[in-house]
N, CA, C and O atoms as CSV, one atom per row, in Angstrom:
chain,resi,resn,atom,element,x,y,z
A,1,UNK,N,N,13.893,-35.564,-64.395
A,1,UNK,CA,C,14.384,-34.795,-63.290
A,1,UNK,C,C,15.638,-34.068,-63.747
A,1,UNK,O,O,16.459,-34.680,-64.430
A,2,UNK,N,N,15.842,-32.727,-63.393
A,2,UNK,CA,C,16.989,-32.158,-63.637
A,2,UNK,C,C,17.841,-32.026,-62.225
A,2,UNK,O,O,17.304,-31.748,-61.152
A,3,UNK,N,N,18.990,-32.225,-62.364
A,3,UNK,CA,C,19.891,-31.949,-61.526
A,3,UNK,C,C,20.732,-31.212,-61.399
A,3,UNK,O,O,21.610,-31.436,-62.232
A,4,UNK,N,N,21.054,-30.031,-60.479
A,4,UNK,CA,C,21.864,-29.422,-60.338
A,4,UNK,C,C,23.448,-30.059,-59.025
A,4,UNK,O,O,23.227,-30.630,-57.957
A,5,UNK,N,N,24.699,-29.764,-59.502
A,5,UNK,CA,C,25.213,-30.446,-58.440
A,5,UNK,C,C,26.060,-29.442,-57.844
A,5,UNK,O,O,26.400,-28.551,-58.621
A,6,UNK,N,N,26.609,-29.339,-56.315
A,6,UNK,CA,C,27.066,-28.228,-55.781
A,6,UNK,C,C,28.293,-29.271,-55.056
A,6,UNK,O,O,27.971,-30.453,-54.944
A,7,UNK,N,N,29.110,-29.027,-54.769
A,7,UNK,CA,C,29.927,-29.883,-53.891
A,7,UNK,C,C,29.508,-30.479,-52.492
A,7,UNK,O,O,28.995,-29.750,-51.642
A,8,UNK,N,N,29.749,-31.881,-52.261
A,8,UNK,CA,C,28.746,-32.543,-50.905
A,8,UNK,C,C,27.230,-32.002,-51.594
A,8,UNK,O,O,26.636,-31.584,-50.599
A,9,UNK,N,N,26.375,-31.815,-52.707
A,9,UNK,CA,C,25.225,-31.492,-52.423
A,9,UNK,C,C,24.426,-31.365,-53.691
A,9,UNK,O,O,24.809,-30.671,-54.633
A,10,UNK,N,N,23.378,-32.010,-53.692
A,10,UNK,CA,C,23.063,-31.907,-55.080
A,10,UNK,C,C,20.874,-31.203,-54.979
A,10,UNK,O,O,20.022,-31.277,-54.094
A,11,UNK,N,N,20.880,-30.817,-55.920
A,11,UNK,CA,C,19.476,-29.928,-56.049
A,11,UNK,C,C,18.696,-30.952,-57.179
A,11,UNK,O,O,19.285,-31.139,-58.244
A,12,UNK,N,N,17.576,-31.513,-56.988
A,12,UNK,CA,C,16.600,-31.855,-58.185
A,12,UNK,C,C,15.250,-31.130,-58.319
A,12,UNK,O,O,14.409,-30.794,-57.485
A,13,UNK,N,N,15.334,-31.002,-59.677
A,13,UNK,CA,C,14.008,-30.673,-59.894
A,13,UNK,C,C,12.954,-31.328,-60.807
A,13,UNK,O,O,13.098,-31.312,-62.029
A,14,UNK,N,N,11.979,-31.859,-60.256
A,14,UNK,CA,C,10.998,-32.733,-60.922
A,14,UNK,C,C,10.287,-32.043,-62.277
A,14,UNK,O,O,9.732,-30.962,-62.477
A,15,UNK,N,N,10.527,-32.989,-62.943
A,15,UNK,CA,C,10.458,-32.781,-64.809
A,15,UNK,C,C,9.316,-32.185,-64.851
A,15,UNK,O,O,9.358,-31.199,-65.587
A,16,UNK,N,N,7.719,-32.477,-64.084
A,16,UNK,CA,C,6.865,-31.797,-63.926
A,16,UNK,C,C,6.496,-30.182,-63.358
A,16,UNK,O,O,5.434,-29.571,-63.479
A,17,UNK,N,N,7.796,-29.735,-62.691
A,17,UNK,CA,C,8.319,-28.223,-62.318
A,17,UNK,C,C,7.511,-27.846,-61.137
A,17,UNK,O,O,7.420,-26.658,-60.829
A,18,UNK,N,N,6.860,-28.861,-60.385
A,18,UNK,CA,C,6.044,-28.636,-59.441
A,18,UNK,C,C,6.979,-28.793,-57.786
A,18,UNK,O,O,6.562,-28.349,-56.716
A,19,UNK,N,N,8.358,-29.576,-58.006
A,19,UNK,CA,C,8.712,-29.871,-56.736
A,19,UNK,C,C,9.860,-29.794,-56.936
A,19,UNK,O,O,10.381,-30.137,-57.998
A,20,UNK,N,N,10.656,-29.188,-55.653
A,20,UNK,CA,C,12.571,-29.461,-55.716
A,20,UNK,C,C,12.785,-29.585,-54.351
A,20,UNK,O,O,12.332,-29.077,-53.325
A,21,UNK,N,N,14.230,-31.037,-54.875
A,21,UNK,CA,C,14.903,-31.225,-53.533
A,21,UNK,C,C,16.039,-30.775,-53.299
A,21,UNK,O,O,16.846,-30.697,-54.225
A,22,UNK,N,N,16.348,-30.406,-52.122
A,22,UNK,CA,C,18.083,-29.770,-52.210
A,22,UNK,C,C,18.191,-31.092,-51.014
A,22,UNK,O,O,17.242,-31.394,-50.290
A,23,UNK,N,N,19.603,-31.821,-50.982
A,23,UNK,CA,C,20.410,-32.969,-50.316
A,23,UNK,C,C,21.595,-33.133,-50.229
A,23,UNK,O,O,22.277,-33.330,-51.234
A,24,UNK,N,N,21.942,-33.102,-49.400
A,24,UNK,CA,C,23.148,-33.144,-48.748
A,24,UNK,C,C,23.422,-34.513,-47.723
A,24,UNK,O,O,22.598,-35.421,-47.616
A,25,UNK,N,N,24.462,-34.488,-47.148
A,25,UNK,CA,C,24.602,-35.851,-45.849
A,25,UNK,C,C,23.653,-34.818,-44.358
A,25,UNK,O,O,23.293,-35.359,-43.312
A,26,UNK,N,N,23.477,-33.549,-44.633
A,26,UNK,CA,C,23.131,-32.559,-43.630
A,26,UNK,C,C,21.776,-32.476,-43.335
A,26,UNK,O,O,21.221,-32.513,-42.237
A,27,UNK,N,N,21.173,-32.324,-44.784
A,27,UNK,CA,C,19.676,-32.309,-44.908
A,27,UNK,C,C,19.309,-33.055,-46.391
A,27,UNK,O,O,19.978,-33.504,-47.322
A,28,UNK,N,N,17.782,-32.923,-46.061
A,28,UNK,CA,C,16.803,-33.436,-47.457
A,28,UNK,C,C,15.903,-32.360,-46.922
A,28,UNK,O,O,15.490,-32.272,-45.765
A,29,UNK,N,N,15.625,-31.438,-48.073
A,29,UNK,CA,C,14.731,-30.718,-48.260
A,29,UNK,C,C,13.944,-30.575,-48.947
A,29,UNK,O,O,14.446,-30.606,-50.071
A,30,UNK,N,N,12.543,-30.363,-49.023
A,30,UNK,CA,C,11.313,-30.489,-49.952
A,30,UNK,C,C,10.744,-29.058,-49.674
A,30,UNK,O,O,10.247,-28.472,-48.712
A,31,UNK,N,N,11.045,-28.783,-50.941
A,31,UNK,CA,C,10.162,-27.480,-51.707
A,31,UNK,C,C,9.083,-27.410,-52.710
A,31,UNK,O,O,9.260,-28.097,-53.715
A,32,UNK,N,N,8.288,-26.899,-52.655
A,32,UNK,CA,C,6.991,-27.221,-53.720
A,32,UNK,C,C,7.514,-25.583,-54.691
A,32,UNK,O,O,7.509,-24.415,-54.302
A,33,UNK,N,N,7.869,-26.117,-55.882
A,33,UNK,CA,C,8.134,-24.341,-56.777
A,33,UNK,C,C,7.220,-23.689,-57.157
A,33,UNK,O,O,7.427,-22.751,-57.927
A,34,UNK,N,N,6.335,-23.911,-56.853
A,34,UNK,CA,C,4.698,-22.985,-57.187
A,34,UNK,C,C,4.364,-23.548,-55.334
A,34,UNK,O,O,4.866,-24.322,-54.519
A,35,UNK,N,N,3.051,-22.440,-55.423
A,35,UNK,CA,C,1.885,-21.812,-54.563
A,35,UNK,C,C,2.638,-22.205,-53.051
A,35,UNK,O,O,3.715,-21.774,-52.640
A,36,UNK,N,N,1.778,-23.088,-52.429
A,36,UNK,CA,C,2.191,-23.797,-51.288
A,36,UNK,C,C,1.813,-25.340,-51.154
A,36,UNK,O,O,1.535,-26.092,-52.089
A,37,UNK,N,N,1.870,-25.721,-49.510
A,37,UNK,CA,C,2.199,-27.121,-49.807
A,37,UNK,C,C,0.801,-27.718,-49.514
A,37,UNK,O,O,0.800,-28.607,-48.662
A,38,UNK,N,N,-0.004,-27.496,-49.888
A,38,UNK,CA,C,-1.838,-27.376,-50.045
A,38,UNK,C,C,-1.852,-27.610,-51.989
A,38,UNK,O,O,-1.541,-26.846,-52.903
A,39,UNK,N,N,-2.359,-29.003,-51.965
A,39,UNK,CA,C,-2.860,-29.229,-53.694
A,39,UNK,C,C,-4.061,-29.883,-53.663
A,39,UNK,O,O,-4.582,-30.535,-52.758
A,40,UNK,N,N,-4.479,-29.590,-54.911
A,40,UNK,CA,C,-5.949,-29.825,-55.364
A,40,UNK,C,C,-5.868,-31.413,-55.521
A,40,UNK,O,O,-6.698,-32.095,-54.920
A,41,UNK,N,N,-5.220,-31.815,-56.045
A,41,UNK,CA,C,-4.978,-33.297,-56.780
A,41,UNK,C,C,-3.607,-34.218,-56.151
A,41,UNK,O,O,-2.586,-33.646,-55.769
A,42,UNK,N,N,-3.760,-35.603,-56.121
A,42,UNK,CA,C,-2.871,-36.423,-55.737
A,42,UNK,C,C,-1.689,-36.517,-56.446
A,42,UNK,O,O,-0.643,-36.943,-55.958
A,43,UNK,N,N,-1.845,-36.072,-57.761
A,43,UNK,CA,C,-0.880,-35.831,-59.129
A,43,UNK,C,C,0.343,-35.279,-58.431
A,43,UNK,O,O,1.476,-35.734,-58.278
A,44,UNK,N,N,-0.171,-34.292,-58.100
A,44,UNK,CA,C,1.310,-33.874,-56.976
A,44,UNK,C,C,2.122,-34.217,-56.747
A,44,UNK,O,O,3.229,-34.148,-57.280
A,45,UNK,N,N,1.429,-35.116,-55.065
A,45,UNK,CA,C,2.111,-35.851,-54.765
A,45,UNK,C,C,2.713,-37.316,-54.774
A,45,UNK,O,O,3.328,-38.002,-53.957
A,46,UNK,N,N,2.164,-37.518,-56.333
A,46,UNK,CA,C,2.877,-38.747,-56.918
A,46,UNK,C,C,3.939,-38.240,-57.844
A,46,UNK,O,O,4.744,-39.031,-58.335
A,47,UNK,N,N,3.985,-36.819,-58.135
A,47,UNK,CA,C,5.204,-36.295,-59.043
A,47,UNK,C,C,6.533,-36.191,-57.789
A,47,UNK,O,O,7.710,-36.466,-58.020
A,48,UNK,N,N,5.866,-35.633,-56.188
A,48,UNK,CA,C,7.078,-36.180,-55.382
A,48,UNK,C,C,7.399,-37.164,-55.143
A,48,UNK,O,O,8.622,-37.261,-55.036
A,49,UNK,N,N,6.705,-38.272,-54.949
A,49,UNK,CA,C,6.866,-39.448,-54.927
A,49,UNK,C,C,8.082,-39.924,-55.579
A,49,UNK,O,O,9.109,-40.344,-55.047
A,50,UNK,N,N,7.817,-39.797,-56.750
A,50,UNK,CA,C,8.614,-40.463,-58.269
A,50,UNK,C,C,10.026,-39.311,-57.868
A,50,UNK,O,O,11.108,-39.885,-57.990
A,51,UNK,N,N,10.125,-37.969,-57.466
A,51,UNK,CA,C,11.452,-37.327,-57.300
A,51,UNK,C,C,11.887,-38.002,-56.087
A,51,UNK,O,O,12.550,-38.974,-56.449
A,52,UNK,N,N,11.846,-37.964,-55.234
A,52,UNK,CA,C,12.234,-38.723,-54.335
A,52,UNK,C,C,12.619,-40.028,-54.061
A,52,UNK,O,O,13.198,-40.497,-53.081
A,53,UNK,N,N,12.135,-40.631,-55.257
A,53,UNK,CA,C,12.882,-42.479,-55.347
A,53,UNK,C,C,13.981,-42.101,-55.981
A,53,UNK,O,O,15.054,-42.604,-55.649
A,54,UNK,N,N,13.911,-41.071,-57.093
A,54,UNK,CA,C,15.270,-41.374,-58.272
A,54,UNK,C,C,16.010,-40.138,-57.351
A,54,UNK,O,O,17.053,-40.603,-56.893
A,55,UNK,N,N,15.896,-39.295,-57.100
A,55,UNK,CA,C,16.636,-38.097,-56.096
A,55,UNK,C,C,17.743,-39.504,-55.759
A,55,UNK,O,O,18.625,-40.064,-56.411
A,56,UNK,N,N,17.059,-39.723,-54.190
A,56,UNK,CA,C,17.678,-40.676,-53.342
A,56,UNK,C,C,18.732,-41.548,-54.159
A,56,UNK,O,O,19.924,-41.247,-54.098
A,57,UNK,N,N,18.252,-42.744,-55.004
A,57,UNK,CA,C,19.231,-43.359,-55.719
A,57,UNK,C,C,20.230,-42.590,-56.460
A,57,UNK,O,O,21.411,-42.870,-56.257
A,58,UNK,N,N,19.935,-41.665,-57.286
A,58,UNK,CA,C,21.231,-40.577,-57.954
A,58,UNK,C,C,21.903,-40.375,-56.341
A,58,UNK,O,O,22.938,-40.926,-55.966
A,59,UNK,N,N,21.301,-39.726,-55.751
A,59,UNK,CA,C,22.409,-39.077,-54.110
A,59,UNK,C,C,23.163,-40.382,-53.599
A,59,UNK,O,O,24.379,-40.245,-53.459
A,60,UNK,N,N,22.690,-41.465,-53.338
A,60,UNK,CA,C,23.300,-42.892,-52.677
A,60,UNK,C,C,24.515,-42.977,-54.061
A,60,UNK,O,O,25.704,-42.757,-53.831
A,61,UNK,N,N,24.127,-43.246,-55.160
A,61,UNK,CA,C,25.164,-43.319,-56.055
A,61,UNK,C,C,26.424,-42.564,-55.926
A,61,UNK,O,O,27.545,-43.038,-56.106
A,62,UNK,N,N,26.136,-41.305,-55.586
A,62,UNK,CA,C,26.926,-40.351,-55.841
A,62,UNK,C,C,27.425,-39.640,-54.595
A,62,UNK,O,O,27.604,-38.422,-54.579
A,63,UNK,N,N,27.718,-40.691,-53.204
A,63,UNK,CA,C,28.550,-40.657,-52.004
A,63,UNK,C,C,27.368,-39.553,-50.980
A,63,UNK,O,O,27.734,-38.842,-50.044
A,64,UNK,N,N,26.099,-39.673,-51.433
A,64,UNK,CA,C,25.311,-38.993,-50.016
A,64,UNK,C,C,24.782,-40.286,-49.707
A,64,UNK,O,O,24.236,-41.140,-50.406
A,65,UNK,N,N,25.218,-40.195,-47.899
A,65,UNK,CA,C,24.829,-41.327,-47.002
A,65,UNK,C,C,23.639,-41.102,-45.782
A,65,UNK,O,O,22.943,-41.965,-45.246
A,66,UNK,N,N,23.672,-39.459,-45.518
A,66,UNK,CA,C,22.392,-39.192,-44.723
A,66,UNK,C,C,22.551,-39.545,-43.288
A,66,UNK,O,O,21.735,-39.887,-42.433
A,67,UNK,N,N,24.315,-39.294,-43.268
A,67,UNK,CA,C,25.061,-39.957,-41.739
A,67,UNK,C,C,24.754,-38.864,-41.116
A,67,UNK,O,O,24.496,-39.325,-40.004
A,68,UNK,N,N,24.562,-37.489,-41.017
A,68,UNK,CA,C,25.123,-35.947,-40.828
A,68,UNK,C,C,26.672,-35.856,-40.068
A,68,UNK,O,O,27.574,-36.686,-40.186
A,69,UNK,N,N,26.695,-34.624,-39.275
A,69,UNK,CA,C,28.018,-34.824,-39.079
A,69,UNK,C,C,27.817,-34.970,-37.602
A,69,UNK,O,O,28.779,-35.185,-36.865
């Protein structure tokens, strides 16, 4: 997963280049970076799967609590 970090807010993108999250305490957002959110295969959505466990733990580590304001 690559991470981009913004202040309060961090962006991942799954090593497979198929999915990104942007997170904040404000939102969690899920973007698919190709076509739309319609796939042929479960592969997919086990590549979000797997971004979304380590997303979350990097964000909890790193003072996002998901309180909003």
């Amino acid at each position: 997963m690559d991470i981009i970090s913004y202040p309060g807010r961090f962006v991942y993108i799954a090593q497979s280049g198929d999915w990104r999250l942007d997170i904040s305490n404000d939102h969690f957002i899920i973007l698919p970076q190709v076509g739309v959110w319609e796939y042929q295969s479960g592969r997919n959505l086990d590549n979000l799967a797997t971004l979304i466990v380590e997303a979350k733990a990097h964000a909890i580590a790193n003072g996002i609590t998901w309180q909003g304001s």
